[in-house]
N, C-alpha and C positions, 0 to 999 in steps of 0.2 A: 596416432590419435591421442589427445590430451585426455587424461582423465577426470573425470568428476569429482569435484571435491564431497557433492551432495547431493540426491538424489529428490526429486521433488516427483509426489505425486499426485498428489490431492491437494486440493485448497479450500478452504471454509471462507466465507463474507465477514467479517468480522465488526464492523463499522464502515458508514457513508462520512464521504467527504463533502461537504459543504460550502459553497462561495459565502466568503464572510461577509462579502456587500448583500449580495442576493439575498442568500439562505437556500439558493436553488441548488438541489443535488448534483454533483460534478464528477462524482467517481463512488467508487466503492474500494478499501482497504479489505485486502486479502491476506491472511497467514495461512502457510505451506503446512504437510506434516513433519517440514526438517527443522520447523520455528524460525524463518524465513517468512518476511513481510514483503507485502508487493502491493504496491498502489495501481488501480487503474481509472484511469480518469478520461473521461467522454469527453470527444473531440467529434463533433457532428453528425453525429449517431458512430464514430468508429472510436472502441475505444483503445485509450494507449496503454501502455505499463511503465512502472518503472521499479525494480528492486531495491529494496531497501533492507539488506541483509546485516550491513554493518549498525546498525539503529536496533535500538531496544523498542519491543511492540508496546512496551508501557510510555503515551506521552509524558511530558514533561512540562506538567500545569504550573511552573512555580519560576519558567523561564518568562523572564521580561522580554517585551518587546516596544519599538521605538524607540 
């Protein structure tokens, strides 16, 4: 059996994700107590995750886009 690199117990809501056309709520952003981020995001009332372990929980307001 592989070991665990990190244990994950608890998660707090840390910020909502938002559709940028909409503005309608599309998920919620979670951090673990290992400082591990996890997005999940509603997909017709079920919602999905996705790990985002290797990402700084601090955004990055100062990346251009387009």
């Amino acid at each position: 059996m592989p070991k665990l690199e990190s244990v994950r117990t608890t998660a707090e809501a840390i910020g909502r994700i938002s559709c940028i056309k909409t503005g309608e709520e599309i998920g919620l952003l979670y951090q673990w107590d290992n400082g591990e981020t996890q997005a999940a995001l509603y997909d017709n009332d079920i919602a999905t995750t996705q790990v985002c372990s290797d990402h700084s929980a601090e955004p990055d307001v100062g990346l251009k886009r387009g």
